[in-house]
C-alpha positions in Angstrom: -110.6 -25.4 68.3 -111.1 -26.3 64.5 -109.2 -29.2 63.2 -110.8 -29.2 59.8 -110.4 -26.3 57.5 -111.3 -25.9 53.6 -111.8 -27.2 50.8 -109.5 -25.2 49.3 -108.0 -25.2 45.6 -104.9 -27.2 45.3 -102.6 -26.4 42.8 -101.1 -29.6 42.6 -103.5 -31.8 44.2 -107.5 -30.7 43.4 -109.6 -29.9 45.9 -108.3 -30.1 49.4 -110.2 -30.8 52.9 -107.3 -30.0 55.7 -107.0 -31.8 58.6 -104.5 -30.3 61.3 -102.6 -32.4 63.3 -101.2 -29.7 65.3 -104.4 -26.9 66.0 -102.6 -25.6 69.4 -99.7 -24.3 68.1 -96.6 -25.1 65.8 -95.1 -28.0 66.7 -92.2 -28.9 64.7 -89.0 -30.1 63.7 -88.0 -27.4 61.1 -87.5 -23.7 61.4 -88.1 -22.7 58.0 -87.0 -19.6 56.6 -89.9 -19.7 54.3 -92.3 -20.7 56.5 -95.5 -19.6 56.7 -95.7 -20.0 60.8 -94.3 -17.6 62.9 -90.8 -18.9 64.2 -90.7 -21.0 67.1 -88.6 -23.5 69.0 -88.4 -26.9 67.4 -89.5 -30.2 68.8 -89.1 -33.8 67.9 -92.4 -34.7 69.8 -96.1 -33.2 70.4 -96.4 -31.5 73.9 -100.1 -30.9 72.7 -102.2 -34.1 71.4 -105.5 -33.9 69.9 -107.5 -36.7 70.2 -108.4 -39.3 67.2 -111.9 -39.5 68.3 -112.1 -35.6 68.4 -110.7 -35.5 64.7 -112.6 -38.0 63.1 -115.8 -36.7 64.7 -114.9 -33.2 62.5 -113.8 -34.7 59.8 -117.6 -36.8 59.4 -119.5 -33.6 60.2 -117.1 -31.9 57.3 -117.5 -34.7 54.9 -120.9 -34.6 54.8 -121.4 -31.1 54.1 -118.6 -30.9 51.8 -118.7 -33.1 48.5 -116.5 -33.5 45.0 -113.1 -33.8 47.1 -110.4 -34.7 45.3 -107.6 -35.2 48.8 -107.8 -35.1 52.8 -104.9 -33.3 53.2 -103.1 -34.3 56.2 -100.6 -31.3 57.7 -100.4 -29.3 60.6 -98.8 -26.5 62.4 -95.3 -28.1 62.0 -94.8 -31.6 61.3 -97.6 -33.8 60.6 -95.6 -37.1 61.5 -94.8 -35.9 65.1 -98.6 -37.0 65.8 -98.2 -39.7 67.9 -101.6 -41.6 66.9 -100.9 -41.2 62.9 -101.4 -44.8 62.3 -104.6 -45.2 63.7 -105.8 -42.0 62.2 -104.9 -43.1 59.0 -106.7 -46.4 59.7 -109.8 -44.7 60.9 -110.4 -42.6 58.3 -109.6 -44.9 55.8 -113.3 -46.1 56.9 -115.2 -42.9 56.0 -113.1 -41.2 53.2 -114.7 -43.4 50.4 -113.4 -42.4 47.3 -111.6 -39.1 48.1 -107.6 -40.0 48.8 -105.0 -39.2 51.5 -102.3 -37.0 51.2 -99.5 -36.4 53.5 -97.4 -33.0 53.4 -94.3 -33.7 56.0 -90.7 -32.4 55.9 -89.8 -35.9 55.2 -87.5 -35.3 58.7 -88.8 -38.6 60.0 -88.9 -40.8 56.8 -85.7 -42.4 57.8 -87.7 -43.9 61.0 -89.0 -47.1 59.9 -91.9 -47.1 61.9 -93.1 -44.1 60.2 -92.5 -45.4 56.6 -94.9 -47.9 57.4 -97.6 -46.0 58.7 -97.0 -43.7 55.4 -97.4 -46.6 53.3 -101.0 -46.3 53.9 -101.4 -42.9 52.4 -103.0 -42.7 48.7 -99.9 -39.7 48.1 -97.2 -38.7 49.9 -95.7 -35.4 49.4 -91.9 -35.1 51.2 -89.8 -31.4 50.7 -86.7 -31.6 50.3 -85.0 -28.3 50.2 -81.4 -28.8 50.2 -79.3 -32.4 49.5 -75.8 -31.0 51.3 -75.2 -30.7 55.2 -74.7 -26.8 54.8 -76.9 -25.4 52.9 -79.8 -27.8 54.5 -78.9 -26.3 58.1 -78.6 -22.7 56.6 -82.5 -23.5 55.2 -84.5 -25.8 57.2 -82.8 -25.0 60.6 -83.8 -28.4 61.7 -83.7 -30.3 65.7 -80.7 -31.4 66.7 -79.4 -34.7 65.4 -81.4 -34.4 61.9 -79.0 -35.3 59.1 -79.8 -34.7 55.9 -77.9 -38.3 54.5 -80.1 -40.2 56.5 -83.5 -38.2 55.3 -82.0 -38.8 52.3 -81.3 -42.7 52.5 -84.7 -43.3 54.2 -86.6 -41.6 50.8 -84.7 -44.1 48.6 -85.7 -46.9 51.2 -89.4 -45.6 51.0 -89.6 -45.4 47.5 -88.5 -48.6 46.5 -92.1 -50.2 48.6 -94.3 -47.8 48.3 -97.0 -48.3 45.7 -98.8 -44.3 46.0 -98.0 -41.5 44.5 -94.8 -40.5 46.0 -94.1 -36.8 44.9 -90.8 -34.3 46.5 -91.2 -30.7 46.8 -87.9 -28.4 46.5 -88.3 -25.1 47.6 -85.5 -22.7 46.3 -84.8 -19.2 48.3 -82.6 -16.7 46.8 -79.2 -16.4 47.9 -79.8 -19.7 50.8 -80.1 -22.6 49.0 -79.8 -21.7 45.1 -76.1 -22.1 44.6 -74.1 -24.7 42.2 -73.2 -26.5 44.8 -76.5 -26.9 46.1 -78.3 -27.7 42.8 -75.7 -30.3 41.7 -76.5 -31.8 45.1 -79.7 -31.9 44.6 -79.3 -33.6 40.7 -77.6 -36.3 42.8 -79.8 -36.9 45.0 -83.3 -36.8 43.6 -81.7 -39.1 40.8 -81.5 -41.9 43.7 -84.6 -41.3 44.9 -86.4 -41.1 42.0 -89.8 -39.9 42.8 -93.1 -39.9 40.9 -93.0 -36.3 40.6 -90.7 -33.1 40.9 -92.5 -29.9 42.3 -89.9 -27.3 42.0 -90.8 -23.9 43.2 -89.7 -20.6 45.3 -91.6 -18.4 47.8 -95.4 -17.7 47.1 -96.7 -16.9 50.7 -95.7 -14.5 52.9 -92.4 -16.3 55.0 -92.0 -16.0 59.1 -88.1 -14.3 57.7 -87.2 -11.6 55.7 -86.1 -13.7 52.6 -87.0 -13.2 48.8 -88.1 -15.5 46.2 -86.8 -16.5 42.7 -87.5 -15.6 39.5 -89.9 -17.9 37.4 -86.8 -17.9 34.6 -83.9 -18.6 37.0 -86.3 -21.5 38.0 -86.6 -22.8 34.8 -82.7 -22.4 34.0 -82.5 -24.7 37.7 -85.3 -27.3 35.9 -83.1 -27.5 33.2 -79.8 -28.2 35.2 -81.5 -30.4 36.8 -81.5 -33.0 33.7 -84.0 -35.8 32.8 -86.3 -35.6 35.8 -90.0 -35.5 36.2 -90.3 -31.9 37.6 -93.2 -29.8 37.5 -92.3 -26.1 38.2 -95.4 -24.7 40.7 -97.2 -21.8 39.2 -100.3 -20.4 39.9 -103.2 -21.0 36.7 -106.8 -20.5 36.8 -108.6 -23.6 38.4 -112.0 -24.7 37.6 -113.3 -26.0 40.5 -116.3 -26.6 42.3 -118.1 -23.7 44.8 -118.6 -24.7 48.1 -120.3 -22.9 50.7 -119.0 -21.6 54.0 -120.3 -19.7 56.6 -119.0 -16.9 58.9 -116.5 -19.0 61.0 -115.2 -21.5 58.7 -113.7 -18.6 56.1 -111.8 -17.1 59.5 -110.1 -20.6 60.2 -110.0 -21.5 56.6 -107.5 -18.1 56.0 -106.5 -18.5 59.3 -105.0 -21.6 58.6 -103.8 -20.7 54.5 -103.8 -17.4 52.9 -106.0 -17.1 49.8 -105.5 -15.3 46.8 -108.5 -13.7 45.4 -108.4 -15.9 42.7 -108.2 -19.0 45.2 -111.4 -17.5 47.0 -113.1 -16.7 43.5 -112.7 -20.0 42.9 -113.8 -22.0 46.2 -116.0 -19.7 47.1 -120.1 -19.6 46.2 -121.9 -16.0 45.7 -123.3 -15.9 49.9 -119.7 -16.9 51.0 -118.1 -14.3 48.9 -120.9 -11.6 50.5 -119.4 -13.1 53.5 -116.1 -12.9 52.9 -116.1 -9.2 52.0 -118.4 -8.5 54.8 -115.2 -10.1 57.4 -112.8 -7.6 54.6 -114.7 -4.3 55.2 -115.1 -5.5 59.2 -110.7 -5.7 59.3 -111.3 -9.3 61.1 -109.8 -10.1 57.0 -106.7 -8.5 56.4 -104.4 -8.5 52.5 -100.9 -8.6 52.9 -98.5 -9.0 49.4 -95.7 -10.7 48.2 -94.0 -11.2 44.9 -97.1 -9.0 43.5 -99.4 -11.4 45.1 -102.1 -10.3 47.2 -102.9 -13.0 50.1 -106.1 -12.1 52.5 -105.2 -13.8 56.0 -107.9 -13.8 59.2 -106.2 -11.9 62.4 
């Protein structure tokens, strides 16, 4: 079982070595509608544990190969703060990441738990969503565990905020007709306003979703930015990068797309000239498969 897959291009955050907290199966708190995981029950606790040890033993072996990272990209299949040994992790590789920074991308379900804004307080950047800032439309969207409330994810990113010294960014992830109303957007306004992140990454479906649901338009998101007010908000949009090649054999291109769906540009970009041979070896083989949305082409491993 891999635990380390990439680098991949970040849009927002450079060149990205993942490390998955979850490599068994989704474990998670949310359901998504725009999730990239197949649907499944949700959890507020890991049945399946992968060990420190076992992680930061990939993690050396991936580091050395793999050089000019910008972020270790903490996730996983779910919720990356369900991972009941996140603290130590952190710690530990704290000791081997040298110059390259941590980043965290959670739900932000669990920041209202102190015990877990401490252990994020470690992080070099902390990346929280925040879909929807109203009881209704956040059920209708994130179709969280029972007993999440939105107020108190709420309240425990102002708490956060106010001592943590990283970068501390929110991502809002509109869906057409769920969580794109008035209502919902003047919510929002109120909310983020009290938080007051570093940064604002506003954006709408760009990967293929586990549910049948549609994206916005780039205008109606910039008429949202706008409504919005005086905030720092980046809308996500997908730009040339000029990155660094890196090399990958045979089995680390299946978990890498296993894991995230590329765009040819993504893999144009990541990949050197043997591990795009490669690449369209696994393509004319079917083990790499394209699959679009929004007039995107993504190539996924089966």
């Amino acid at each position: 079982m891999n635990l380390i897959f990439g680098p991949i291009p970040s849009r927002r955050f450079g060149m990205s070595l993942g490390v998955d907290l979850s490599p068994y199966q989704k474990q998670c708190n949310f359901d998504c509608l725009y999730c990239e995981l197949a649907p499944a029950q949700t959890t507020n606790h890991q049945d399946k544990v992968v060990s420190v040890n076992k992680i930061i033993t990939e993690l050396k072996t991936s580091l050395l190969k793999h050089k000019n990272l910008d972020v270790i990209t903490l996730t996983a299949n779910g919720e990356p703060t369900l991972y009941p040994h996140l603290d130590k992790l952190i710690n530990d590789i704290d000791k081997i990441k040298g110059d390259t920074k941590t980043l965290i991308l959670s739900n932000g379900a669990n920041i209202d738990n102190q015990d877990i804004r401490n252990t994020l307080l470690k992080i070099d950047i902390v990346k929280l969503s925040l879909d929807c800032a109203n009881t209704k439309g956040f059920r209708k969207i994130d179709r969280a565990f029972n007993g999440i409330d939105i107020k108190n994810i709420i309240d425990g990113m102002i708490e956060f905020k106010k001592i943590y010294n990283g970068e501390f960014i929110i991502e809002v992830l509109l869906v057409k007709n769920v969580n794109d109303k008035t209502d919902d957007i003047d919510a929002l306004k109120i909310a983020l306003n009290r938080i007051k992140p570093d940064r604002i990454d506003l954006g709408t479906i760009d990967r293929p979703p586990a549910y049948d649901v549609a994206p916005l338009d780039y205008d109606v998101l910039v008429n949202i930015k706008n409504r919005l007010g005086n905030l720092p908000i980046n809308i996500t949009a997908r730009t040339e990068e000029k990155t660094k090649k890196q090399s990958f054999d045979k089995k680390e291109i299946m978990q890498t797309l296993k894991m995230r769906p590329l765009t040819i540009l993504d893999i144009k970009n990541t990949f050197d000239e043997n591990s795009f041979d490669i690449f369209n070896k696994l393509l004319d083989e079917d083990l790499i498969f394209k699959k679009t949305i929004a007039n995107i082409d993504f190539y996924e491993s089966k």
